[in-house]
C-alpha positions as CSV (number, residue, x, y, z in Angstrom):
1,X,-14.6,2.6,-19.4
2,X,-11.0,2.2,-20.6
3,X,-11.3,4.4,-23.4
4,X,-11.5,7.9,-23.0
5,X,-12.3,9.0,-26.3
6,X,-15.5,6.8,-26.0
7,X,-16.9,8.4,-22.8
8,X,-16.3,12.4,-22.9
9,X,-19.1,14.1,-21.3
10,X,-19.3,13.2,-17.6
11,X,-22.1,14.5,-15.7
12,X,-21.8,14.9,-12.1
13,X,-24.4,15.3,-9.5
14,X,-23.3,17.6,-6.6
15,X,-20.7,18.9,-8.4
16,X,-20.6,22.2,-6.6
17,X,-20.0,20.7,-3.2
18,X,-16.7,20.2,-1.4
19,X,-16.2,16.3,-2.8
20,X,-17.7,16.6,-6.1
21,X,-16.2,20.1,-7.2
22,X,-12.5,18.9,-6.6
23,X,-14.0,15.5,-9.1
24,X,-14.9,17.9,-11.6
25,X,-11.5,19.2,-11.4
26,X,-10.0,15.6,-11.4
27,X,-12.0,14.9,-15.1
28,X,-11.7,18.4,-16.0
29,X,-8.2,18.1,-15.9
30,X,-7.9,14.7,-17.7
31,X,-9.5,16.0,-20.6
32,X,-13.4,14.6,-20.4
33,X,-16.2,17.5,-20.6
34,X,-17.5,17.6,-17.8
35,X,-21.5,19.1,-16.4
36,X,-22.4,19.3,-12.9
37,X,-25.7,19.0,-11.9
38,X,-26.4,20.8,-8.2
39,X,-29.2,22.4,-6.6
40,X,-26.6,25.4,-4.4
41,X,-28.3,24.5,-1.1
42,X,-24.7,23.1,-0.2
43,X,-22.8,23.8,-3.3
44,X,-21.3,27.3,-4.3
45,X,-21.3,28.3,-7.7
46,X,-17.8,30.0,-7.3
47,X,-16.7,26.1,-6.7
48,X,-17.5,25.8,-10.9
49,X,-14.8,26.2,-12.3
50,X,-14.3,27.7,-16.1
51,X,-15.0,25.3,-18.8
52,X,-17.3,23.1,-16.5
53,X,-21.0,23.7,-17.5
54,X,-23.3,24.3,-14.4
55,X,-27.3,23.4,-14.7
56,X,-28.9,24.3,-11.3
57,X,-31.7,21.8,-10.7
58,X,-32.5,19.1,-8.0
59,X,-32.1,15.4,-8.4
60,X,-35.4,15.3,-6.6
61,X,-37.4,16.7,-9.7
62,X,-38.5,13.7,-12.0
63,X,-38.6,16.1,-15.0
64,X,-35.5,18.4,-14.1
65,X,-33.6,14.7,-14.2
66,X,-35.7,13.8,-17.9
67,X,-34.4,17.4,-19.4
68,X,-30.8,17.1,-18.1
69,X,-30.5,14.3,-20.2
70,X,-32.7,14.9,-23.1
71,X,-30.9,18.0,-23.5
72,X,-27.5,17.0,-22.8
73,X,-25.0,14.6,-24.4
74,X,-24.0,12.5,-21.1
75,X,-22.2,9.1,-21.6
76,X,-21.6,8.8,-17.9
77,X,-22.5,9.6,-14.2
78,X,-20.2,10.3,-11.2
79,X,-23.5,10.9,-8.3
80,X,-21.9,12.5,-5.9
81,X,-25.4,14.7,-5.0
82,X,-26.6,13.6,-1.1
83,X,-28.0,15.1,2.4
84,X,-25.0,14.2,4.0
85,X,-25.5,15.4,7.9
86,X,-25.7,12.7,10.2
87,X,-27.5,14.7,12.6
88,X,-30.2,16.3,10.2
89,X,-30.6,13.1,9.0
90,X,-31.9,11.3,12.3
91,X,-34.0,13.8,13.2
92,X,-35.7,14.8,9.8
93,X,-35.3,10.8,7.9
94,X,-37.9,11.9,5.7
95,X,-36.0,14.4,3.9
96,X,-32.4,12.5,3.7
97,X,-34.2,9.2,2.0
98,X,-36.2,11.8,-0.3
99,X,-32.9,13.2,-1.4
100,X,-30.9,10.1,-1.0
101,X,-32.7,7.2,-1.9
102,X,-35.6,9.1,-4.5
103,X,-33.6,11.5,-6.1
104,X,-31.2,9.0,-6.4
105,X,-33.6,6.4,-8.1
106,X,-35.0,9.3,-10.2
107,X,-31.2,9.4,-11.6
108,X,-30.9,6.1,-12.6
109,X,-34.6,6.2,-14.2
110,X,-33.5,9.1,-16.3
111,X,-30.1,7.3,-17.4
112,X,-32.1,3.7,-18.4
113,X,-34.8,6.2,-20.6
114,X,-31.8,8.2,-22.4
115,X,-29.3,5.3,-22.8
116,X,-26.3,5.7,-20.0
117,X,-24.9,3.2,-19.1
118,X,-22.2,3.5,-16.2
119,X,-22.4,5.5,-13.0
120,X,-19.5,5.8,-10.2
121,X,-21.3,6.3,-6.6
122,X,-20.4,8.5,-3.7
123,X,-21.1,6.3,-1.0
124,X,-19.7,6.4,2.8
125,X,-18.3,4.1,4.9
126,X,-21.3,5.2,7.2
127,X,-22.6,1.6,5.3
128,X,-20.7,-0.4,7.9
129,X,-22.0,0.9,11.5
130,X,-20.0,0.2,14.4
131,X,-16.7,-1.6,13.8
132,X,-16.1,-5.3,14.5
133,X,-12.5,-5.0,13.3
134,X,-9.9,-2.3,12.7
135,X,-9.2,-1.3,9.8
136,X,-12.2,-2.3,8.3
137,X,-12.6,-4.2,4.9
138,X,-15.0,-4.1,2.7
139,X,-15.7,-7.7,3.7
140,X,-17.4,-6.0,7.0
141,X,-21.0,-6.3,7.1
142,X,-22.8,-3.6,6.4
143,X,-25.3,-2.2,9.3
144,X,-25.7,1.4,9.5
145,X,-26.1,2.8,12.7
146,X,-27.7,6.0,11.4
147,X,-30.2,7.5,8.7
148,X,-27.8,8.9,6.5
149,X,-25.6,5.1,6.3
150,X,-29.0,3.8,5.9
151,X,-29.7,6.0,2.9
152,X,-26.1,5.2,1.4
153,X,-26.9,1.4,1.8
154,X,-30.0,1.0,0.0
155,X,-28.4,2.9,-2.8
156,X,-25.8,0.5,-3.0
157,X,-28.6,-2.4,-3.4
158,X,-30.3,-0.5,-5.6
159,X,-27.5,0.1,-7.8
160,X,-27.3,-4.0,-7.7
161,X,-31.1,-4.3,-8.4
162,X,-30.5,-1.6,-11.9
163,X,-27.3,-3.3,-12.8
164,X,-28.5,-6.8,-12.6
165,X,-31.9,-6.2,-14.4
166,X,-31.0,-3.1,-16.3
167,X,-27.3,-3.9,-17.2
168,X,-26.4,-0.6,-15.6
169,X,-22.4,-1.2,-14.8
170,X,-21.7,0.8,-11.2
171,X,-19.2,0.4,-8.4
172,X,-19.6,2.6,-5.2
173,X,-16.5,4.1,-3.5
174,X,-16.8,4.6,0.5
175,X,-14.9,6.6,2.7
176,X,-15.0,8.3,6.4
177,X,-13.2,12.0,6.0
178,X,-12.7,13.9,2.9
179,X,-10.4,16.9,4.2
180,X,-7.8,19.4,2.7
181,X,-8.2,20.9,-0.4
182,X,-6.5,21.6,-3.8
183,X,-4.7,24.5,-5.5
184,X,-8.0,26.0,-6.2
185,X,-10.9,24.3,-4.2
186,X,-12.0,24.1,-0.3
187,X,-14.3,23.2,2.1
188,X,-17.2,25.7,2.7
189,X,-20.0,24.1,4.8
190,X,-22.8,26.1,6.3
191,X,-23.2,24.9,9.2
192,X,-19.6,23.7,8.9
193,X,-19.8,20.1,10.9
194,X,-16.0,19.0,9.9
195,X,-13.0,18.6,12.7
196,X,-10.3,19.6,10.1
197,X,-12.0,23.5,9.0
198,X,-13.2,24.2,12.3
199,X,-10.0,23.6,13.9
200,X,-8.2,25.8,11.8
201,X,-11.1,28.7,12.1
202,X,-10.8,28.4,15.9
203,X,-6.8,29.0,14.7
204,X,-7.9,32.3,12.9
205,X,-10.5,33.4,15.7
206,X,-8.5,31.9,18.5
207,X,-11.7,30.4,19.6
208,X,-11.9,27.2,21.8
209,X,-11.9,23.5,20.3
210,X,-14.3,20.7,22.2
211,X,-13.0,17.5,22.2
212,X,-15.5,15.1,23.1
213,X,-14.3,12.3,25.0
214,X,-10.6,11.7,26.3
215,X,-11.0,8.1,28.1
216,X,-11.3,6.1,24.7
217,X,-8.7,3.2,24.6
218,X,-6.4,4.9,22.0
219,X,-3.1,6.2,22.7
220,X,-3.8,9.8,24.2
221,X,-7.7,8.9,24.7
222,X,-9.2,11.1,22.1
223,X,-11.6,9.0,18.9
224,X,-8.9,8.1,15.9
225,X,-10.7,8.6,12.4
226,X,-9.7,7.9,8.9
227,X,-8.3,11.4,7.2
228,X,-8.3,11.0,3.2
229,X,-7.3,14.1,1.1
230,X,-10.0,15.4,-1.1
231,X,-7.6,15.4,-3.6
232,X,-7.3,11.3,-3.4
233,X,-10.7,10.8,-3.8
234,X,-11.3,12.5,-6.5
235,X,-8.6,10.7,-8.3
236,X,-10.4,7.3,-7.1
237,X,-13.6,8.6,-8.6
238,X,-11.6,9.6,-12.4
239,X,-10.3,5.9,-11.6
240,X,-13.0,4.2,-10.9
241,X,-14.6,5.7,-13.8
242,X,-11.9,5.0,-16.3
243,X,-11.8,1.2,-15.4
244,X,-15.6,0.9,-14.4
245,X,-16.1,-2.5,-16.8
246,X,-13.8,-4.1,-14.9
247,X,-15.0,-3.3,-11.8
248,X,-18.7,-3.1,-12.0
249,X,-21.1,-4.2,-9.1
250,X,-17.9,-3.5,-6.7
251,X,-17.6,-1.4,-3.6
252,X,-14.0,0.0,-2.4
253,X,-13.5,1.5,0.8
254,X,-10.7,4.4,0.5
255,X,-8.6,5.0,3.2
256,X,-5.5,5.8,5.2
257,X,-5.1,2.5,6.7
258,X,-4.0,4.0,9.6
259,X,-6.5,7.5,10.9
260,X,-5.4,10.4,13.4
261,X,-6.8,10.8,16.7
262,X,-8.7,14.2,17.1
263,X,-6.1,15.5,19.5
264,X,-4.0,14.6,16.7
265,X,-5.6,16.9,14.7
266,X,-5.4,19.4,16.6
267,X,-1.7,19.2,17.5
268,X,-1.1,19.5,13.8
269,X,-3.0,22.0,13.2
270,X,-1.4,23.9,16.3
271,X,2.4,22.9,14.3
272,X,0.5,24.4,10.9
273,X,-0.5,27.5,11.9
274,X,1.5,28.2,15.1
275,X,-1.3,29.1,16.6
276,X,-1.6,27.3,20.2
277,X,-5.2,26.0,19.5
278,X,-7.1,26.0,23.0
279,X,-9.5,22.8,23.7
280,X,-12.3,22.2,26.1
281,X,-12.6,18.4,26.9
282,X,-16.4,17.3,27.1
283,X,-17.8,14.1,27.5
284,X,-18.2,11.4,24.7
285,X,-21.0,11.8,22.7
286,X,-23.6,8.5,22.4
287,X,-22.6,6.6,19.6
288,X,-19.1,7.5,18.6
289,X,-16.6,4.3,18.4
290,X,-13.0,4.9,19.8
291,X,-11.7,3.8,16.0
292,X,-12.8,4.2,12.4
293,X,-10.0,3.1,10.0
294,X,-11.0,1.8,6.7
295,X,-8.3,-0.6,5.0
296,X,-7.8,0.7,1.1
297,X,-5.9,-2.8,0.0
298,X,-8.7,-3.9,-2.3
299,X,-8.9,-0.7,-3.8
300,X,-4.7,-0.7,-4.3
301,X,-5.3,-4.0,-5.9
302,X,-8.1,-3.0,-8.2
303,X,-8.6,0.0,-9.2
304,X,-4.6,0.9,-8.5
305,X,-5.5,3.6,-6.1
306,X,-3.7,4.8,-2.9
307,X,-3.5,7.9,-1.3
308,X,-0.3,10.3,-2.1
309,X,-1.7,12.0,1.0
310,X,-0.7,9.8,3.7
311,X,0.6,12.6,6.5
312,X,-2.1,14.3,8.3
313,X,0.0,17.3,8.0
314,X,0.6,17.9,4.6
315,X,-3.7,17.0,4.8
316,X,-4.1,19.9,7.1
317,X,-1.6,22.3,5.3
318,X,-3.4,22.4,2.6
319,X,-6.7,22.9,4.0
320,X,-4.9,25.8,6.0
321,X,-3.6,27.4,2.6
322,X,-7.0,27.7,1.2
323,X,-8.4,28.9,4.2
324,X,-6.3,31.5,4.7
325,X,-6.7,32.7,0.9
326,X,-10.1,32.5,0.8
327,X,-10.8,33.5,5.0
328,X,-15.1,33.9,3.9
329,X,-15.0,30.7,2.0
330,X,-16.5,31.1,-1.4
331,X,-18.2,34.5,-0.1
332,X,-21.7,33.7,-1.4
């Protein structure tokens, strides 16, 4: 998809959540129509922005899916719709492969019956599991450690299964932390599960952070994740997108290449604000790896995508501008 002018009206699923609102923006702003498909449980409708059409629905309604496109001139998907709580996800599994895996399926069942042809996947470096290198490539087998991996994974072969049989072109694009935000859009979770926004609420309430864990082998002992700016992402998804013939049946991890440890966080935070952010050190909790750092070099090489957020502060600074315009979120 090299050609603009030949795919215009993009339809994206989830496009009222924190991820897929700021890629509605990215397309919105490089000239494609652009209609979001998003059921509001996670998405806010104030995260639309003008001249993006909004059709409220779930993915997980065979028909809803059949309608969308029957009634709507799509020439390409960007799914970026999911269940994405680790934590509601192992102790409901039911629910997140429903959402995950079937609404997904019912997606590319209504694209083969109305004729569209390309779709750019949302997927999560949750594929890989527990690390066996750092940074990790997209080389790294994939063995999900949790519900919500698993659900990403058996998209991804599915995807393979539609684009082999079905000549359905897709890549998948996977990445740890989506943080920060742009001129106009933020992160509003409710229950807000992030590092990033509730460090810099505890800043405005001048409540207490808990850092779990501060004996990891990392330089001050605290985990080390992969920070990407919402911002770069969506410009990998536009990218993808754009160059998806050339890339189709790919997956690209998107990264920093290098990650912040969470006390990391926090002291930048603490330098953002100047607010001296107060932390209560717990122990680790089951699971957690010391490191997660995906390398983004096949992704450079590719789809020429790299992050023009590659400080954690200027990351943090902007999530701290939105917050503090917009101190209830999106209010609804």
């Amino acid at each position: 998809m090299t050609d603009r002018s030949f795919k215009t009206n993009i339809l994206v699923t989830g496009g009222a959540g924190y991820v897929g609102s700021v890629v509605a923006e990215g397309l919105l702003s490089r000239g494609y129509r652009v209609t979001v498909v998003d059921n509001l449980q996670q998405g806010h409708r104030e995260a639309v922005l003008p001249g993006v059409e909004l059709i409220v629905g779930d993915i997980r309604d065979e028909a809803f899916i059949d309608n969308v496109f029957g009634r709507y001139d799509i020439d390409a998907v960007v799914h970026m719709a999911a269940d994405s709580i680790v934590e509601r996800s192992m102790a409901d599994p039911r629910e997140c492969f429903i959402n995950n895996v079937g609404g997904g399926m019912n997606l590319l069942n209504g694209m083969l019956k109305h004729g569209v042809p390309d779709i750019v996947f949302s997927s999560s470096a949750a594929v890989y599991g527990e690390p066996r290198g750092i940074p990790i490539d997209e080389d790294h087998p994939c063995d999900p450690v949790n519900t919500y991996g698993d659900s990403k994974y058996m998209f991804e072969r599915i995807l393979s299964r539609y684009g082999m049989a079905y000549g359905i072109k897709h890549a998948s694009l996977r990445y740890f932390n989506a943080a920060g935000a742009s001129d106009r859009l933020g992160e509003d979770h409710r229950p807000e599960t992030h590092l990033i926004p509730n460090v810099l609420q505890s800043a405005i309430d001048r409540a207490r952070v808990t850092v779990y864990g501060n004996d990891y082998p990392t330089d001050d002992g605290s985990c080390i994740r992969d920070y990407v700016h919402v911002g770069d992402i969506a410009q990998a998804h536009v990218l993808t997108l754009e160059k998806l013939g050339d890339l189709s049946g790919r997956a690209y991890n998107l990264g920093s290449g290098k990650g912040c440890s969470v006390l990391g966080v926090i002291e930048a935070a603490r330098r953002i604000t100047g607010v001296d952010i107060p932390i209560d050190i717990a122990p680790r909790r089951a699971g957690d790896p010391a490191i997660l750092v995906a390398s983004c070099e096949l992704a450079k090489k590719e789809i020429g995508w790299g992050p023009e957020f590659d400080r954690i502060d200027d990351i943090i600074e902007s999530a701290w501008r939105w917050k503090r315009e917009h101190p209830a979120g999106y209010g609804d």
